[in-house]
N, C-alpha and C positions, 0 to 999 in steps of 0.2 A: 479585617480578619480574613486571610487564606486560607484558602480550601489547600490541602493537602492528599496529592494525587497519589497513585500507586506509584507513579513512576517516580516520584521525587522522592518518594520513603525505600530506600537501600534495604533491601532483602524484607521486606513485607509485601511480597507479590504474593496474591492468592494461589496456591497450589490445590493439589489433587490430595498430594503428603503432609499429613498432618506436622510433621515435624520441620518442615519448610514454611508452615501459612502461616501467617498474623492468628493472635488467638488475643482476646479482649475479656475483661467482666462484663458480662449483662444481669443487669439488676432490673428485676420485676417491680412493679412500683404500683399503685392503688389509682394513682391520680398523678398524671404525668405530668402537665403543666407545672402542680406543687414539686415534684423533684426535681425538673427542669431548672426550676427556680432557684432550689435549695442549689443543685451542684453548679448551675451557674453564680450565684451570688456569694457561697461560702466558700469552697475550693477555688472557684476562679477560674471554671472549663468555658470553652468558647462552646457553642453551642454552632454546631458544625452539617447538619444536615439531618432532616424530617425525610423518611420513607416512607414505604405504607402506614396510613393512621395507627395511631398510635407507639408509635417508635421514633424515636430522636438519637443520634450519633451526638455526644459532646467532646473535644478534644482539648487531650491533655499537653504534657511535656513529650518531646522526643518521637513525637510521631505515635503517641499512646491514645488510650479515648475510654470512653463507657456507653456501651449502648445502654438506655433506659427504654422501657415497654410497661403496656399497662396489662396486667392479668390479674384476673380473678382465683385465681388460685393462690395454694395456703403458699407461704415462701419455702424453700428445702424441695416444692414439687416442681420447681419451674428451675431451666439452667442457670447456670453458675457462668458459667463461661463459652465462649463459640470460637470456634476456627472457622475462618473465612479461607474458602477453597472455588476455584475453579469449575471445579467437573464435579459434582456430590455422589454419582453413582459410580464413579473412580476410586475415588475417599470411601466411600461404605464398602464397595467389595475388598476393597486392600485392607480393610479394621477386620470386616468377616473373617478373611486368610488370616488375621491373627486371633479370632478366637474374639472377637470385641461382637455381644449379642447387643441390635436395634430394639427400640421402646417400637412397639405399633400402638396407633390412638385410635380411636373413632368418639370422637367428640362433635357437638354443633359447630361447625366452623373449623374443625381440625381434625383430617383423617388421612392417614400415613397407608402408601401404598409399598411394600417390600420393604418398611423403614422408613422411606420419605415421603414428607409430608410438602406439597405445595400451597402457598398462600400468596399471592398478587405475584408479582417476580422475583420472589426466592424461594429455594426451598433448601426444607431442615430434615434432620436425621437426629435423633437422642440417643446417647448411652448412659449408663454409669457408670462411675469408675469403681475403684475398688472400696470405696468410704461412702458409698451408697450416693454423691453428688450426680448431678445432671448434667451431661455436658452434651451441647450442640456441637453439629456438624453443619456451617449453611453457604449457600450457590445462590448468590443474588447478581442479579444483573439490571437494576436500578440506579439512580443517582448515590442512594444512603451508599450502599457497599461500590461504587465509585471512589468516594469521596472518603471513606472508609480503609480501603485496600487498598 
């Protein structure tokens, strides 16, 4: 099973523009080992790279994937999908100039400074779109979004 690099996947290099980066489903999950499992065993994803605890990369067809994360939150409050970008304070002031308003948190464990929030070696930014979903913005520079990007 290969790892699948930035540089082998043709036009999924992380940018700064959202309309140039890789953008993925992340599905929030209860218990990660069990969905590990389920989408390893029933769909048939390779299971492609663990980052910070509790987060797992699994990869699909074509250079596709699903991040899976564990959170305690209800589902509908947690992203839907993330762009993996380069520079995140690039990406958040170019959404600002279009009028795109950042989630701020202050939670245990999660507290967003101007819109981003850092945790181990990435950090994220949240909107919503126009249907009230959650979508991240995130800047990792770990092995997961390596192997990822």
């Amino acid at each position: 099973m290969g790892i699948v690099t930035g540089s082998e996947r043709k036009g999924c290099q992380a940018t700064a523009t959202l309309k140039q980066s890789p953008v993925m489903p992340v599905l929030a999950v209860d218990d990660l080992d069990r969905a590990v499992a389920f989408y390893r065993d029933s769909p048939g994803l390779d299971v492609q790279a663990t980052g910070d605890p509790g987060f797992t990369y699994l990869s699909g067809g074509s250079g596709t994937g699903i991040i899976l994360y564990e959170s305690t939150f209800k589902r509908g409050e947690t992203p839907v999908a993330s762009f993996l970008v380069e520079d995140i304070q690039r990406a958040v002031d170019e959404r600002r100039g279009r009028g795109v308003v950042f989630e701020e948190y202050d939670f245990p464990g999660l507290k967003t400074e101007n819109g981003i929030a850092t945790s181990g070696n990435m950090k994220s930014a949240w909107f919503k779109d126009s249907e009230g979903n959650n979508i991240a913005v995130s800047e990792a520079k770990d092995e997961l979004a390596r192997r990822v990007g």
